[in-house]
N, C-alpha and C positions, 0 to 999 in steps of 0.2 A: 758393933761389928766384932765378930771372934776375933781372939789374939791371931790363932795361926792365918785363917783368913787375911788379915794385915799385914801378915808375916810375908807372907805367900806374893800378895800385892803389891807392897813394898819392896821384894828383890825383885820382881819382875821387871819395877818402873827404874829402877836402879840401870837393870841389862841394858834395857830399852834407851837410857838414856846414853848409858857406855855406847851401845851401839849406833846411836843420832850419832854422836862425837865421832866415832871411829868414822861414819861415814860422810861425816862433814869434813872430815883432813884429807878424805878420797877423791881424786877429777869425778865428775859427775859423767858417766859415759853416754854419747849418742844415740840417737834411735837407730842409726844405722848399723852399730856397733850391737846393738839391744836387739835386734831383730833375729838370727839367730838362737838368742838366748829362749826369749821368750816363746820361739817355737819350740825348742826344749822342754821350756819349763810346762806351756799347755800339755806335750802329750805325757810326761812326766806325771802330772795332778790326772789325769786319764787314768794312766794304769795304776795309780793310786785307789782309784777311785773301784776299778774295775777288781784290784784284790781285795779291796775290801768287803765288796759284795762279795767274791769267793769265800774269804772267809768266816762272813758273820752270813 
């Protein structure tokens, strides 16, 4: 395996792990409370999706 490759890998799983933690001290929210969000978030990845076909 390349250095930087492992390098690369390595701080990712580091974030990854900081961010399990951060989110393990957090209440875990609701689906009722998530419901909302999540309609957010689909149309959100939509127009994500939709400028990137614009763009490329």
């Amino acid at each position: 395996m390349p250095a930087e490759i492992q390098r690369r890998f390595t701080r990712s799983a580091k974030t990854r792990s900081e961010m399990c933690s951060i989110n393990r001290r957090m209440p875990k929210p609701t689906n009722e409370q998530l419901q909302p969000f999540r309609r957010l978030y689909r149309s959100r990845k939509r127009i994500q999706v939709s400028m990137q076909r614009w763009l490329f």
